[in-house]
C-alpha positions as protocol buffer text, in pm:
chain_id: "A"
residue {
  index: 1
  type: UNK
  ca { x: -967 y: -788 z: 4337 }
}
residue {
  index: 2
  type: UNK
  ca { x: -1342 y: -821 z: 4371 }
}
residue {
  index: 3
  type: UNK
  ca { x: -1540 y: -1101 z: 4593 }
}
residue {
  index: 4
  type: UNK
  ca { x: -1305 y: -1351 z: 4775 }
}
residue {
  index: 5
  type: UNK
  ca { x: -1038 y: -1408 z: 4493 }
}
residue {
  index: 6
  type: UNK
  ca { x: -901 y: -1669 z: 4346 }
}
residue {
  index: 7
  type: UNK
  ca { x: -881 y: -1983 z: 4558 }
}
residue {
  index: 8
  type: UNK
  ca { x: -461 y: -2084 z: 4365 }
}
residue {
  index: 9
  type: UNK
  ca { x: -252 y: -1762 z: 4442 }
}
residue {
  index: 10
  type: UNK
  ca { x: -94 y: -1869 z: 4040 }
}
residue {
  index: 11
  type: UNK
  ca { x: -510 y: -1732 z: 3909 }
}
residue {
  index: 12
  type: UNK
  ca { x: -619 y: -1388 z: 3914 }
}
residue {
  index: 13
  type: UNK
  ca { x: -962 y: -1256 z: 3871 }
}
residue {
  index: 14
  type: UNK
  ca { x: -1068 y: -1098 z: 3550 }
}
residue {
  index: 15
  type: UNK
  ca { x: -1329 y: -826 z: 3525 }
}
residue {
  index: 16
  type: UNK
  ca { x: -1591 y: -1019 z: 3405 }
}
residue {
  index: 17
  type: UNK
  ca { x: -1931 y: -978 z: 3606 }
}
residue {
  index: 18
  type: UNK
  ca { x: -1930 y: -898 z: 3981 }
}
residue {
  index: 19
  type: UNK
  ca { x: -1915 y: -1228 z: 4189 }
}
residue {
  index: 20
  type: UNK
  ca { x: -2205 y: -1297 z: 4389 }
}
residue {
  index: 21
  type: UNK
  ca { x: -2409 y: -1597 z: 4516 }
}
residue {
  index: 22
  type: UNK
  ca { x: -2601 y: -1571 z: 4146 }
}
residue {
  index: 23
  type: UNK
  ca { x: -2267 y: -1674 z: 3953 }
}
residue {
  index: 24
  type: UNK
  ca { x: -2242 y: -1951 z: 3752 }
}
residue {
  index: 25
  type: UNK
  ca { x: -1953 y: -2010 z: 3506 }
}
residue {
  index: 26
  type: UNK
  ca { x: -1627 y: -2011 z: 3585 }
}
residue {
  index: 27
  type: UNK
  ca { x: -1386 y: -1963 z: 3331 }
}
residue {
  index: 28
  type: UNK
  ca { x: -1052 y: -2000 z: 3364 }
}
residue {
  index: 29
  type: UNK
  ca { x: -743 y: -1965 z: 3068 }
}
residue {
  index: 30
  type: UNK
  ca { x: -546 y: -2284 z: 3124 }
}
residue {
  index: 31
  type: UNK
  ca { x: -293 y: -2181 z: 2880 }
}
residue {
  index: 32
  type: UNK
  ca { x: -206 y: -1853 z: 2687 }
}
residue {
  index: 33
  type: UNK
  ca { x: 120 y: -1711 z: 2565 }
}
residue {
  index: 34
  type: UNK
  ca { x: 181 y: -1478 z: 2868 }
}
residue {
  index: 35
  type: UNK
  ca { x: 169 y: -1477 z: 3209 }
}
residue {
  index: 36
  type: UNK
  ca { x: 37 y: -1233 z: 3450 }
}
residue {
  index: 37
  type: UNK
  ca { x: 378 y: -1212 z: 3696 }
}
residue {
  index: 38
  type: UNK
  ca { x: 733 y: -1250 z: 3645 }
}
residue {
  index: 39
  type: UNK
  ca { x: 704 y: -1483 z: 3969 }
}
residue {
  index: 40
  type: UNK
  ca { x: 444 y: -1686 z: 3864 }
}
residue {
  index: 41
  type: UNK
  ca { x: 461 y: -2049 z: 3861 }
}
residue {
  index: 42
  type: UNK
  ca { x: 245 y: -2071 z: 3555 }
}
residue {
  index: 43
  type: UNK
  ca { x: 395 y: -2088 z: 3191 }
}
residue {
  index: 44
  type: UNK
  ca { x: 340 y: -1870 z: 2870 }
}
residue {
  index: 45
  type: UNK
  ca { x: 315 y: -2044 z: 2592 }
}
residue {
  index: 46
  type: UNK
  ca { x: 163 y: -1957 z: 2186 }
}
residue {
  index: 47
  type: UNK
  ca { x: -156 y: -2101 z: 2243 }
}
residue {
  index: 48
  type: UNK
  ca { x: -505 y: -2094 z: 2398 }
}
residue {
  index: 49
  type: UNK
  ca { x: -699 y: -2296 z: 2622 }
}
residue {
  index: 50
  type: UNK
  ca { x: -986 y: -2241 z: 2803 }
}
residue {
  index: 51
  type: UNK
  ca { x: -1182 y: -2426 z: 3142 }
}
residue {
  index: 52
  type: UNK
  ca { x: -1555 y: -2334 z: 3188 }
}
residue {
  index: 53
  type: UNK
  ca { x: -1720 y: -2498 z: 3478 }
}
residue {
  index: 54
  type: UNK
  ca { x: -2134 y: -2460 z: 3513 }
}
residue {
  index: 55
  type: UNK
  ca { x: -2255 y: -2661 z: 3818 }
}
residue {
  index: 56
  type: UNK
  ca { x: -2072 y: -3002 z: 3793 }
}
residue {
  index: 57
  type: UNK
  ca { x: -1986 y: -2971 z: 3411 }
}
residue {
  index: 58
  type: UNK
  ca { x: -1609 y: -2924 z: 3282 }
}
residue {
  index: 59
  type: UNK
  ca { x: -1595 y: -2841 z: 2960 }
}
residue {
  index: 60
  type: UNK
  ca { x: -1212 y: -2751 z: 2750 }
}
residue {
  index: 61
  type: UNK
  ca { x: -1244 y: -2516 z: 2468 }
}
residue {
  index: 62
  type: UNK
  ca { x: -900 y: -2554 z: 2339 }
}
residue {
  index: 63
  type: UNK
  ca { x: -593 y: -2734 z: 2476 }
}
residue {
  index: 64
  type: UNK
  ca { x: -299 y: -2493 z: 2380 }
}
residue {
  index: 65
  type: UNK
  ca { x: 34 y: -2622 z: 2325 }
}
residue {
  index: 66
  type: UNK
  ca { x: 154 y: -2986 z: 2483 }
}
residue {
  index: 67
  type: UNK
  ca { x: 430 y: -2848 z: 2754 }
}
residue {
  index: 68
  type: UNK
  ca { x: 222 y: -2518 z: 2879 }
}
residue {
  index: 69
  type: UNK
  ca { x: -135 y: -2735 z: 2889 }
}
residue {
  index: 70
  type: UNK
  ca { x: 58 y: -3052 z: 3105 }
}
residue {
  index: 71
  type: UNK
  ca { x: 232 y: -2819 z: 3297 }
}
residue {
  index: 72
  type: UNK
  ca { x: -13 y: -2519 z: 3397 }
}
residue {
  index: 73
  type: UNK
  ca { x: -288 y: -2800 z: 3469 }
}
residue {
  index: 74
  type: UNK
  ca { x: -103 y: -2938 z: 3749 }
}
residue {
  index: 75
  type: UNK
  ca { x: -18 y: -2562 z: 3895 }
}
residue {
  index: 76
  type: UNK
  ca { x: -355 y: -2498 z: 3886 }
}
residue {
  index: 77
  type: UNK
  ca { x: -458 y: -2844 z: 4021 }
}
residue {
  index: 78
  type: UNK
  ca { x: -701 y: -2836 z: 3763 }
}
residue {
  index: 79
  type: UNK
  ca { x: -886 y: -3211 z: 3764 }
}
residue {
  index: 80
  type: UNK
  ca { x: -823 y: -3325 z: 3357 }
}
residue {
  index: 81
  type: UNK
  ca { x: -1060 y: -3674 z: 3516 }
}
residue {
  index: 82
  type: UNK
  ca { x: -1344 y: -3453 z: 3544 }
}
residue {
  index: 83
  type: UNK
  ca { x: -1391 y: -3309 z: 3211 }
}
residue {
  index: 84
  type: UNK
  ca { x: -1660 y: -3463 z: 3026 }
}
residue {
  index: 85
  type: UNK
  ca { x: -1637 y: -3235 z: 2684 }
}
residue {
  index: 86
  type: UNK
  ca { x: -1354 y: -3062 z: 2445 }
}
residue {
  index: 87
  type: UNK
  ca { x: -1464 y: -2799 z: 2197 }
}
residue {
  index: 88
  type: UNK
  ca { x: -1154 y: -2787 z: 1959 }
}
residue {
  index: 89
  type: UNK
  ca { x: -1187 y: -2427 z: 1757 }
}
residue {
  index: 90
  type: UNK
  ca { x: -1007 y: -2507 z: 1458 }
}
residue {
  index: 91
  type: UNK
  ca { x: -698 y: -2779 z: 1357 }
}
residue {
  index: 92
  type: UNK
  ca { x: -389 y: -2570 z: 1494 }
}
residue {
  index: 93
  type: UNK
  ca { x: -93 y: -2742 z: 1693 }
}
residue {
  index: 94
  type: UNK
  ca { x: -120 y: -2425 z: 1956 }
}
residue {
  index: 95
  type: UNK
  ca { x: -523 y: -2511 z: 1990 }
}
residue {
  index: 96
  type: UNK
  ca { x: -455 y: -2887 z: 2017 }
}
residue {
  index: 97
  type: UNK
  ca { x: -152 y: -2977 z: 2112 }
}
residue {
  index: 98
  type: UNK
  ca { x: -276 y: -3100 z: 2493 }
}
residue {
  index: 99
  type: UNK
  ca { x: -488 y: -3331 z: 2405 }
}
residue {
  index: 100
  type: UNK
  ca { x: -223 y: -3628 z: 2380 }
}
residue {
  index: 101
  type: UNK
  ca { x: -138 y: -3525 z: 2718 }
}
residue {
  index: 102
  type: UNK
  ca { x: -546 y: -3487 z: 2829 }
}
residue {
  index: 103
  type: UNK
  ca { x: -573 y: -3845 z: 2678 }
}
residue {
  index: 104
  type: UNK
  ca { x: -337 y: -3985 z: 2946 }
}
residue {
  index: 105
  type: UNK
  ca { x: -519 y: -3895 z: 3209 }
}
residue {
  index: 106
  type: UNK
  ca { x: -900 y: -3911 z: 3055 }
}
residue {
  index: 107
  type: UNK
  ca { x: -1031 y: -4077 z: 2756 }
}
residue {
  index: 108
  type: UNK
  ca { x: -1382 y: -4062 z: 2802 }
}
residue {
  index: 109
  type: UNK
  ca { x: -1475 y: -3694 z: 2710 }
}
residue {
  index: 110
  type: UNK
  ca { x: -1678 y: -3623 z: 2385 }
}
residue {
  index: 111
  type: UNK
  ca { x: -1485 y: -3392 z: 2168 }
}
residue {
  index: 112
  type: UNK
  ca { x: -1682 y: -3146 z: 1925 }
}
residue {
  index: 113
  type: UNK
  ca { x: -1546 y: -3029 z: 1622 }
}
residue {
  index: 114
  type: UNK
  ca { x: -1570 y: -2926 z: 1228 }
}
residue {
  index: 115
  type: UNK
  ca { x: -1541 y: -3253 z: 1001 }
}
residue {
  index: 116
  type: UNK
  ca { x: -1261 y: -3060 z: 869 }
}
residue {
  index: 117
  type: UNK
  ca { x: -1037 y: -3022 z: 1161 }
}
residue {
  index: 118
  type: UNK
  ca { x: -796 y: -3293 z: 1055 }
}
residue {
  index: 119
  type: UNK
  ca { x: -685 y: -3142 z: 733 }
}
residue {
  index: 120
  type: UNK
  ca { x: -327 y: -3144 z: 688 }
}
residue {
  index: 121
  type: UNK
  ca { x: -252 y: -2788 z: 737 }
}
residue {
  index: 122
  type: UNK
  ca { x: 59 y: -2575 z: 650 }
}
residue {
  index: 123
  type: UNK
  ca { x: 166 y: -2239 z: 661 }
}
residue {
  index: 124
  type: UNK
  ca { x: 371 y: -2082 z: 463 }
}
residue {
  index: 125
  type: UNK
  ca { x: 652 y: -1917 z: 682 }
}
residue {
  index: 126
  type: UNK
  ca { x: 1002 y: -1827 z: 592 }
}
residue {
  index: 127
  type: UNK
  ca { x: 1020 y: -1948 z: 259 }
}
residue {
  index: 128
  type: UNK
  ca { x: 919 y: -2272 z: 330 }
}
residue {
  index: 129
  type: UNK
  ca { x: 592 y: -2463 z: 406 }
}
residue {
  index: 130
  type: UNK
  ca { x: 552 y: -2557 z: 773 }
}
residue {
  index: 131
  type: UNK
  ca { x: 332 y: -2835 z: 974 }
}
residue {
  index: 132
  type: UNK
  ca { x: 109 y: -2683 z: 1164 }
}
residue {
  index: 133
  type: UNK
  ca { x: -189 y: -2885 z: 1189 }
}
residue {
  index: 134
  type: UNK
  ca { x: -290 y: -3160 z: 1516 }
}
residue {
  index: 135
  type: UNK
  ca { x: -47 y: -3338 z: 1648 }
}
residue {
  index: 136
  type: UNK
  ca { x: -293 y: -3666 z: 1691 }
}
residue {
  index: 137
  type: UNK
  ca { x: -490 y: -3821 z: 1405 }
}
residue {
  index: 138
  type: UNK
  ca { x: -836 y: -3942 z: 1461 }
}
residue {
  index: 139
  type: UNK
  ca { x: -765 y: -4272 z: 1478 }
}
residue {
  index: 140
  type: UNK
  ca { x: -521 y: -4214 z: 1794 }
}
residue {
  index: 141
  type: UNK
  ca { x: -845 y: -4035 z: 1969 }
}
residue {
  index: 142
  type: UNK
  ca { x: -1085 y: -4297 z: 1871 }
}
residue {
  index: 143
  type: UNK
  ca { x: -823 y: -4635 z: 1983 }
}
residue {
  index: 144
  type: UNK
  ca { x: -815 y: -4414 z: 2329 }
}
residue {
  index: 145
  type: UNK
  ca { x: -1195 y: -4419 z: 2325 }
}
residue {
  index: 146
  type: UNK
  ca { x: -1285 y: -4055 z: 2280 }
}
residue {
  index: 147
  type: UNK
  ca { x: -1633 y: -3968 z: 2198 }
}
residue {
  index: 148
  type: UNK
  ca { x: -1539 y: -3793 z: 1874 }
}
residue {
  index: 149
  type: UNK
  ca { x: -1831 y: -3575 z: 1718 }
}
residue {
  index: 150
  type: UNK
  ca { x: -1822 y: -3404 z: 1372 }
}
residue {
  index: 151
  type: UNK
  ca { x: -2043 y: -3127 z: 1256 }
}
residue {
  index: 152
  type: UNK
  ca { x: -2052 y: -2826 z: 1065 }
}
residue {
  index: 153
  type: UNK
  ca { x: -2317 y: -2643 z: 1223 }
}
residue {
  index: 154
  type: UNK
  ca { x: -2392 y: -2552 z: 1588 }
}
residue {
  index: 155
  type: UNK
  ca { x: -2386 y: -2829 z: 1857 }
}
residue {
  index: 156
  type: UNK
  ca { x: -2523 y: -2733 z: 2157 }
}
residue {
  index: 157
  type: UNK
  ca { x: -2353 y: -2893 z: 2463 }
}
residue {
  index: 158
  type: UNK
  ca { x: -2580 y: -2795 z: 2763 }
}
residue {
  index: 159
  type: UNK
  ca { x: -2883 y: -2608 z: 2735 }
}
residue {
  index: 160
  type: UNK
  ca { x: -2767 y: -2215 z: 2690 }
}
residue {
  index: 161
  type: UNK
  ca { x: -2456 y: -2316 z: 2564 }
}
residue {
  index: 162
  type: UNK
  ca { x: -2362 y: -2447 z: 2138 }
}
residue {
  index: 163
  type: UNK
  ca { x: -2059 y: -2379 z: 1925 }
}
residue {
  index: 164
  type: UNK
  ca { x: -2111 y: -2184 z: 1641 }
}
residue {
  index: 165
  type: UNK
  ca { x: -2039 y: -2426 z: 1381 }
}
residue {
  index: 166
  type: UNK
  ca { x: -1856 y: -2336 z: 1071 }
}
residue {
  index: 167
  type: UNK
  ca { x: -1847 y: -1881 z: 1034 }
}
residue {
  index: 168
  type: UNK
  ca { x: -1971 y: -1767 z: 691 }
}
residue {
  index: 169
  type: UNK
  ca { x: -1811 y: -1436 z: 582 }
}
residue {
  index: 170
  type: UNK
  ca { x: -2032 y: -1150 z: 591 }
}
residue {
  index: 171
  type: UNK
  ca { x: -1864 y: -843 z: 537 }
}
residue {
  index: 172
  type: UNK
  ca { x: -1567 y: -719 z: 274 }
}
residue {
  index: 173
  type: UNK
  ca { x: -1337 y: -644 z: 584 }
}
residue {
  index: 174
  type: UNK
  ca { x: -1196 y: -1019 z: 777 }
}
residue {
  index: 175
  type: UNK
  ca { x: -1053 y: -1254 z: 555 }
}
residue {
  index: 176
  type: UNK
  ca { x: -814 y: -1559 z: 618 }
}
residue {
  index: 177
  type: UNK
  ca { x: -430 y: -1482 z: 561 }
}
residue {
  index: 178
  type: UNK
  ca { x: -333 y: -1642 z: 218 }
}
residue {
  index: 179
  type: UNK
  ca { x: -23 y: -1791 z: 406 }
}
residue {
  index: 180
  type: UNK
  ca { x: -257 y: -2047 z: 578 }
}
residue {
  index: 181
  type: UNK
  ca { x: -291 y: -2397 z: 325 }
}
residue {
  index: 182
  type: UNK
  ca { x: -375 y: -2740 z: 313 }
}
residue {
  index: 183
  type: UNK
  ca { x: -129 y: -3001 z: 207 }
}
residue {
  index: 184
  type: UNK
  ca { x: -335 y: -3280 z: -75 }
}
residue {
  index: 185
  type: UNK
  ca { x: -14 y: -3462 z: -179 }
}
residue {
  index: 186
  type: UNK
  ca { x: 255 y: -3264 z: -346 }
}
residue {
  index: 187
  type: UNK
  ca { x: -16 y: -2977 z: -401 }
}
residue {
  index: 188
  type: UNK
  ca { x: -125 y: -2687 z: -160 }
}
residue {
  index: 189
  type: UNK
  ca { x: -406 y: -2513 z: -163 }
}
residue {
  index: 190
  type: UNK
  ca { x: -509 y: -2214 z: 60 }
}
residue {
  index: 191
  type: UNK
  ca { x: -743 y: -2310 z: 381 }
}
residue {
  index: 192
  type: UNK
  ca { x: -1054 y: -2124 z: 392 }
}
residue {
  index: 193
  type: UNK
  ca { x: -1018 y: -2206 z: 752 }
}
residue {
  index: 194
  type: UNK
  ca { x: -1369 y: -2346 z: 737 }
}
residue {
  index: 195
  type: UNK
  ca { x: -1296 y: -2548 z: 1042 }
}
residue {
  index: 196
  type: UNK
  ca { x: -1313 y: -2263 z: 1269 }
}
residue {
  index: 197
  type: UNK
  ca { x: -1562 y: -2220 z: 1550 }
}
residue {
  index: 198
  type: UNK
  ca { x: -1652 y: -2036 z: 1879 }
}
residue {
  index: 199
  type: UNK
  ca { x: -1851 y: -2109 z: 2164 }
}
residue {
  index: 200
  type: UNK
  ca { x: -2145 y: -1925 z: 2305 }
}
residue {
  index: 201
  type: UNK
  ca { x: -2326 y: -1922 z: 2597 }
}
residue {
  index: 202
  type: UNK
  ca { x: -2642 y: -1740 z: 2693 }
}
residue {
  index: 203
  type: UNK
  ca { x: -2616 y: -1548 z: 3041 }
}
residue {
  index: 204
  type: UNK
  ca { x: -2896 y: -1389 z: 3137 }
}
residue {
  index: 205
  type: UNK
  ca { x: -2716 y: -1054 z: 3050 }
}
residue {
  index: 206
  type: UNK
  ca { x: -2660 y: -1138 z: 2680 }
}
residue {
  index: 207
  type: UNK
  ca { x: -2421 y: -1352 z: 2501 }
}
residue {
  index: 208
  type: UNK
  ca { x: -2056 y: -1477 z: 2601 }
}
residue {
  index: 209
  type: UNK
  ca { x: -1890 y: -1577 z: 2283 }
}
residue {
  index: 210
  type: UNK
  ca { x: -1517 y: -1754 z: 2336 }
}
residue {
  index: 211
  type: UNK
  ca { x: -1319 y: -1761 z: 2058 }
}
residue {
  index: 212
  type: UNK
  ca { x: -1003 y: -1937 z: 1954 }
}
residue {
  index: 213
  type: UNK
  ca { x: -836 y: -1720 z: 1689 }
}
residue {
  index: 214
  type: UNK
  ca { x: -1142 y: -1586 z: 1551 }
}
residue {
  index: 215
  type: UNK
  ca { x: -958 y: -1713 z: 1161 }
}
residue {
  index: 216
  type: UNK
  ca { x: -1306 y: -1606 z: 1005 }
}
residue {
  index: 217
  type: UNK
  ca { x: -1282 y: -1284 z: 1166 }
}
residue {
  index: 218
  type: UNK
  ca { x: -1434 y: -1119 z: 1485 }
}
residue {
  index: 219
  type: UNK
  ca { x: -1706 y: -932 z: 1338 }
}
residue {
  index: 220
  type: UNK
  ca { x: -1791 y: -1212 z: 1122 }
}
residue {
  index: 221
  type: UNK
  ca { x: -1801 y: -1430 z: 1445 }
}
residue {
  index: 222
  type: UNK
  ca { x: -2034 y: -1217 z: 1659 }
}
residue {
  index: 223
  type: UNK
  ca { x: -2277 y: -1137 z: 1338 }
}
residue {
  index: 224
  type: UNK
  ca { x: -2340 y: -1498 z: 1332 }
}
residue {
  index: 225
  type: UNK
  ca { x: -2360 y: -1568 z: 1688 }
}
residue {
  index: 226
  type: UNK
  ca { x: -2622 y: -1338 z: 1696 }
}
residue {
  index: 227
  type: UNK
  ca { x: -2792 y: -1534 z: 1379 }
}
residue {
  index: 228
  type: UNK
  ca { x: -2852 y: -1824 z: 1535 }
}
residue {
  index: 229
  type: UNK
  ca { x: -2895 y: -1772 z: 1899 }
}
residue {
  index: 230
  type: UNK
  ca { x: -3145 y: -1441 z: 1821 }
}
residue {
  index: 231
  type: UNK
  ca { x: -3020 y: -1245 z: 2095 }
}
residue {
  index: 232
  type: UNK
  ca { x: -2870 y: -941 z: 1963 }
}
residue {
  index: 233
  type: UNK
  ca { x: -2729 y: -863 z: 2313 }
}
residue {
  index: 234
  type: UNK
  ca { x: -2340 y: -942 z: 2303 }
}
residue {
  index: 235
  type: UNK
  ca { x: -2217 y: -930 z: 2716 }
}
residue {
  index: 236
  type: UNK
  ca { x: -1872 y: -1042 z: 2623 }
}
residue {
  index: 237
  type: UNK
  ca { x: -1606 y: -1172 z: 2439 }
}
residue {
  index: 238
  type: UNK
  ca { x: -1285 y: -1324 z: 2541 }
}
residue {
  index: 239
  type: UNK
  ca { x: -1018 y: -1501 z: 2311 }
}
residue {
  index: 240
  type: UNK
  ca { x: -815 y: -1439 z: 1997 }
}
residue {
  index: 241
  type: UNK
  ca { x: -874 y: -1183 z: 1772 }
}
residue {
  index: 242
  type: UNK
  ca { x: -586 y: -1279 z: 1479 }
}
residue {
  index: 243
  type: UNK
  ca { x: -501 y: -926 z: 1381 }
}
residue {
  index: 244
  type: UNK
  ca { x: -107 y: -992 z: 1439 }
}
residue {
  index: 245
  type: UNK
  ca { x: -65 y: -979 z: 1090 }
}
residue {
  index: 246
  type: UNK
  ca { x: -343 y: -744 z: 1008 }
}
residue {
  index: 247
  type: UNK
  ca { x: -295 y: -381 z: 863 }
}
residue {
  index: 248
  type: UNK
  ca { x: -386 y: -66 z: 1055 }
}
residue {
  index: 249
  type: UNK
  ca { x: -673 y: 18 z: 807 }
}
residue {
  index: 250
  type: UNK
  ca { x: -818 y: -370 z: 888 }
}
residue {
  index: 251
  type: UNK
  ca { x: -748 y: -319 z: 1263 }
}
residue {
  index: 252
  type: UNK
  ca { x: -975 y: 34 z: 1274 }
}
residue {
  index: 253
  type: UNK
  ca { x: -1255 y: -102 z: 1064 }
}
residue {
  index: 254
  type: UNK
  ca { x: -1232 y: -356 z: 1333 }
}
residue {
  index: 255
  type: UNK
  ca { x: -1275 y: -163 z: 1619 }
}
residue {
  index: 256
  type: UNK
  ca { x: -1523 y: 46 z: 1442 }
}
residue {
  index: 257
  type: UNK
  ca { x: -1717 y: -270 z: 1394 }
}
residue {
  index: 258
  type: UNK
  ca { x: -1651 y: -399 z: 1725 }
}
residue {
  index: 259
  type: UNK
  ca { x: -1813 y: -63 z: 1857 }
}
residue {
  index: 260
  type: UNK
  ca { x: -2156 y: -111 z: 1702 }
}
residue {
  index: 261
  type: UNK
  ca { x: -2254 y: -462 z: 1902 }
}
residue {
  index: 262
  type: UNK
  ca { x: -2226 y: -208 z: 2231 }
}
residue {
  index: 263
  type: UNK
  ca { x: -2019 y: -476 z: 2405 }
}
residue {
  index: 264
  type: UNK
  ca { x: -1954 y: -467 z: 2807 }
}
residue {
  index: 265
  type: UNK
  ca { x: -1682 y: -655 z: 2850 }
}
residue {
  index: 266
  type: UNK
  ca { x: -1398 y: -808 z: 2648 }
}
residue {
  index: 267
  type: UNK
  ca { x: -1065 y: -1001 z: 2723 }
}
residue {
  index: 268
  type: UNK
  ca { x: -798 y: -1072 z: 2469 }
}
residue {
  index: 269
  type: UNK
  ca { x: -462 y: -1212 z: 2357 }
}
residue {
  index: 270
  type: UNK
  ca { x: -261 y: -1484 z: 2258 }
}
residue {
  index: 271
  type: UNK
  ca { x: -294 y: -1407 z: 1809 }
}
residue {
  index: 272
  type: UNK
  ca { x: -425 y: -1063 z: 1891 }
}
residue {
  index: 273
  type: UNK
  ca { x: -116 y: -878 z: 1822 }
}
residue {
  index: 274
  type: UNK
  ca { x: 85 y: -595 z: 2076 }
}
residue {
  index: 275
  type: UNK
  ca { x: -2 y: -311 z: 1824 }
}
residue {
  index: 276
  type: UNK
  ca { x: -359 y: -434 z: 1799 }
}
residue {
  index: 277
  type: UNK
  ca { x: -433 y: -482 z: 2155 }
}
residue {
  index: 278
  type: UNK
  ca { x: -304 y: -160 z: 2227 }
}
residue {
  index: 279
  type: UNK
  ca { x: -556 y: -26 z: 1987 }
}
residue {
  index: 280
  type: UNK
  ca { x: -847 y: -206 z: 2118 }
}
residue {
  index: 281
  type: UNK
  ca { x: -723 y: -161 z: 2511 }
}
residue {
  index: 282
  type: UNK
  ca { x: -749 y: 232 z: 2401 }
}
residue {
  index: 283
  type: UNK
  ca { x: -1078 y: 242 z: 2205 }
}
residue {
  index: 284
  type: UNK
  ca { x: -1234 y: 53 z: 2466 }
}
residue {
  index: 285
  type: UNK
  ca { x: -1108 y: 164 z: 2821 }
}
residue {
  index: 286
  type: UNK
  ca { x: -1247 y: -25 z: 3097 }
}
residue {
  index: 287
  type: UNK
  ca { x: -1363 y: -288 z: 2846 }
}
residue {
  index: 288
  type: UNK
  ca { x: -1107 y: -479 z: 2734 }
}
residue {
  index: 289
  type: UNK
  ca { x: -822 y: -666 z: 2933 }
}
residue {
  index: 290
  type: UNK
  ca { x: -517 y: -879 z: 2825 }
}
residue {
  index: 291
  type: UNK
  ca { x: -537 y: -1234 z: 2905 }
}
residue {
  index: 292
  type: UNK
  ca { x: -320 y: -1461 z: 2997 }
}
residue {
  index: 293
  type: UNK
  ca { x: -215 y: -1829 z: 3191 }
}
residue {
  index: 294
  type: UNK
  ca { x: -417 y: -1830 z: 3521 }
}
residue {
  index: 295
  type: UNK
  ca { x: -650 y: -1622 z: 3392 }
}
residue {
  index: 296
  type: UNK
  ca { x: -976 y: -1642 z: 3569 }
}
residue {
  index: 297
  type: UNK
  ca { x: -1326 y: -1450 z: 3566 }
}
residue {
  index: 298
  type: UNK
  ca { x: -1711 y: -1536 z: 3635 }
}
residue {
  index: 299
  type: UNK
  ca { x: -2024 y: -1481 z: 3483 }
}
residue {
  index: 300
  type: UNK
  ca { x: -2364 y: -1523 z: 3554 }
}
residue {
  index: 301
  type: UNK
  ca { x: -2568 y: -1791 z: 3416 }
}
């Protein structure tokens, strides 16, 4: 375990960049559907949440699933008063389910996200259609006094770091499982799942894209953060890669595609899929890493 480890014996240190006295984010998985050790106090739970910290900034990207996000933030002793922003990725209950929870103990964060985030979303599982969507309306966020701020395209939060805004499909490969919908009425109609969005932030060693579930596809995702930062360099990438579902022709073109952005370091999970991340864990040795709750790693700013 390189430089000093983690400081709460339930986080251990991903690869990420060396630690020295140049680091600068801090990123730690609050909640993801493992966990590292049988022993652990931490939870596994479907869902995603990350905790970047840059100087005295908190920021939540994602707030998984309501028991894993209330439970593994008290583990971890992580301070819920203290963060001043939520990037939501798209309008999934495993994305979004803490923030009832994150309202109870702080209502005065500014939450980012796609004006269509509140859609009343469905899947259609089992022979049925299934709620899947937030598990708060807007109104409940607003009445708390939540900053709530809509937007399509990019928002930049701190200088060096935006979301991506809405992903436009650019290649024949990634698209969005018909099994995802929107509920208008009685009617559904599929969801072009144009609500989901990444972060990225601009080290000094290229980009570090976090992603949710990557719905608009990986390669789609990196293409465009590369459009509209205009750094070509990728560092690394860490979050979902939704290929669960995904065939093993879709999975190599993938990995193929993954291969030409010559990235250094990548950690994934949670919608990834076993038989994908085996895949990707063997086409990139050394590269990529499983995440999971406790999660932590650094970068440099």
């Amino acid at each position: 375990m390189p430089g000093g480890g983690p400081k709460n014996k339930n986080q251990m240190i991903g690869s990420g960049d060396k630690m020295d006295s140049n680091m600068n984010y801090k990123i730690t998985v609050l909640v993801e559907n493992s966990i590292k050790d049988s022993d652990s106090k931490l939870i596994g739970e479907h869902g995603l949440s990350f905790l970047i910290e840059i100087d005295t900034q908190k920021i939540l990207f994602d707030t998984g699933q309501a028991k894993s996000f209330k439970h593994n933030t008290k583990v971890l002793n992580t301070d819920l008063e203290s963060i001043d922003t939520v990037v939501l990725s798209h309008g999934h209950y495993d994305h979004t389910g803490g923030l009832k929870y994150l309202t109870e103990q702080n209502s005065r964060f500014k939450l980012i996200a796609h004006p269509d985030i509140f859609m009343d979303k469905h899947v259609f599982r089992s022979e049925k259609f299934q709620y899947i969507g937030i598990p708060v309306d807007e109104s409940f966020l607003i009445k708390k006094g939540v900053k709530v701020q809509f937007s399509e395209g990019p928002v930049e939060i701190r200088p060096g770091m935006m979301t991506t805004g809405e992903i436009p499909f650019s290649n024949d490969i990634e698209i969005v499982e018909p099994s995802f919908c929107i509920k208008n009425e009685e009617l559904y109609t599929p969801d072009t799942m144009s609500d989901d969005q990444s972060l990225v932030i601009t080290t000094r060693k290229g980009l570090l894209i976090l992603m949710g579930c990557a719905h608009r596809g990986v390669l789609n995702t990196l293409a465009h953060a590369q459009k509209i930062t205009g750094e070509t360099q990728i560092h690394a990438v860490m979050g979902g890669f939704h290929l669960k579902d995904a065939s093993e022709s879709r999975i190599e073109k993938v990995i193929e595609g993954l291969r030409s952005f010559n990235i250094k370091y990548m950690a994934s999970g949670h919608c990834t899929g076993e038989s994908a991340m085996k895949k990707l864990q063997q086409a990139f040795p050394g590269v990529m890493e499983p995440l999971y709750s406790g999660f932590q790693t650094f970068f440099d700013q």
